[in-house]
Every structure is written in C-alpha cells, then in structure tokens.
C-alpha positions in Angstrom: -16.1 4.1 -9.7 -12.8 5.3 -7.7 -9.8 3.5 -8.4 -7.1 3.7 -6.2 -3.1 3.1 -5.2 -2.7 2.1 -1.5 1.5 3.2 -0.8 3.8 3.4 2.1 5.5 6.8 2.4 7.8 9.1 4.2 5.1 10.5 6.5 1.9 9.3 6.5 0.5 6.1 4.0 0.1 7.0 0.6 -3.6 6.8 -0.6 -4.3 8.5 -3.7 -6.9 8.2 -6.7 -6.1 9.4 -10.5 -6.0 13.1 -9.7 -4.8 13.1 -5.8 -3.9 12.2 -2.9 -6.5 11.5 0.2 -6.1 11.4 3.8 -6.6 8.3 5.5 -8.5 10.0 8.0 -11.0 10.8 5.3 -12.1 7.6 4.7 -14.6 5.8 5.8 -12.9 2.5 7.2 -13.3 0.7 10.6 -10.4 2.1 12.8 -8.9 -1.1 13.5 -7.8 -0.9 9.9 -6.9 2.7 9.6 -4.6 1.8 12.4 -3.4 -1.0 11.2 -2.6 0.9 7.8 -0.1 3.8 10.0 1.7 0.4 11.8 2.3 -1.2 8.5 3.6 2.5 7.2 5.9 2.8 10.1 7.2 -0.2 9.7 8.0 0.6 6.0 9.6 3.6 6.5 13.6 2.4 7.3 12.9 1.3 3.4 11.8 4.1 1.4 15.5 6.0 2.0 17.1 3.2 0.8 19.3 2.7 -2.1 18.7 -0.2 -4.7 21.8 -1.8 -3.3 20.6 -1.9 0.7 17.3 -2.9 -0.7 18.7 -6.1 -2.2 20.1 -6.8 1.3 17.2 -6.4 3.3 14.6 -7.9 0.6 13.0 -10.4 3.2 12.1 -7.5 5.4 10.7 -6.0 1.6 8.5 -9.0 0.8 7.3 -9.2 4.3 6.2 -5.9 4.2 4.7 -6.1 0.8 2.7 -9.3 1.8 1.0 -7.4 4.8 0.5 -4.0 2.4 -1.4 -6.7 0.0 -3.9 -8.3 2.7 -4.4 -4.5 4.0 -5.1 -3.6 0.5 -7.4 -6.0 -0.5 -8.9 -4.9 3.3 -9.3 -1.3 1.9 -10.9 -2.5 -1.1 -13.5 -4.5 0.6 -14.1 -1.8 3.1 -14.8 1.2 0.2 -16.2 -1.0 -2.6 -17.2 -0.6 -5.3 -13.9 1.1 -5.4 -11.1 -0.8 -6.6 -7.7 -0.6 -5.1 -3.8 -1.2 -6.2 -0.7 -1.4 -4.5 2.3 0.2 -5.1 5.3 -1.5 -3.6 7.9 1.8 -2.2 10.4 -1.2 -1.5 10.9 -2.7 -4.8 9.4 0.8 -6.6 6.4 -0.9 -8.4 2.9 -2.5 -8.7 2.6 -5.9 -7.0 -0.3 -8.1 -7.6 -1.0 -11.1 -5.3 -1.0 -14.8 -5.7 -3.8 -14.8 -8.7 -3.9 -11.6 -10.1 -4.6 -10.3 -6.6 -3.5 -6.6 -5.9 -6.2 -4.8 -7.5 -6.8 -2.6 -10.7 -4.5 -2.3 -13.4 -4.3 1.0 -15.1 -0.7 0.7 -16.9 
C-alpha cells in the first residue's frame, strides 16, 4: 500500500510517498481534480514565503486554504485507493487531520 502527503509548494503541489516526490501529472486522477489541485496550489503560494508573524495575520486566509487542501485530499485518496493520503499544512507547517480523525494516515 502507498501512503502519501498531499502539500502546497513553491511551484507545483507537493505530492510525495516515503521515498519521493511524484508529479501530479503522473497520477492517475480525473482532471477536474488534478486541476483543481494546481488552483488550490496557486492560491497557497502568497503563504509559503511568509514569516510566522504575517501568518498569524492572515490565519483565515490559512484555514480556508487548509479546509479546501483537506476535501481535495480526501478526493485524492478516494481517487488512488487503496492508497492512503495525509496532509501537510505549508501555512501552519504541520499535519492537519479533519473533523474526526479525517486527514489521512499517520506515520509520526
């Protein structure tokens, strides 16, 4: 079984497994969620440059974020089962698991 972290990042959404990192163009996922995946990324990016301080300040915009990165990693998960998915939060720099538990594996 793969188990994976789902990530916003600099460039291009972060998608890796224990050893590396895969493109999301590798995967096979319906488009309308690979596309949905690079808007959400976008969107994150003003974030991942800033410093702990100017996160505190724009921590709606953070948990807004990290609510849509949950629903499209649960998304992901659904689409490459039996894999398992995570998700790694680049605005608040950690795991974040969902209302329940929800937010995938737990390998910490």
């Amino acid at each position: 079984m793969k188990y994976l972290t789902l990530s916003a990042d600099d460039l291009a959404p972060s998608i890796m497994d224990a050893d590396e990192g895969l493109e999301l163009e590798e995967l096979e996922i319906p488009d309308r969620l690979r596309a949905r995946i690079l808007e959400w990324n976008a969107a994150y990016q003003p974030i991942i440059p800033l410093t702990e301080v100017e996160r505190q300040q724009v921590a709606d915009r953070i948990d807004a974020l990290d609510a849509i990165g949950l629903t499209l990693r649960a998304e992901l998960e659904e689409s490459l089962a039996p894999a398992k998915v995570a998700y790694y939060s680049e605005g608040r720099l950690r795991h974040i698991y969902g209302a329940g538990g929800q937010g995938g594996w737990v390998a910490y």
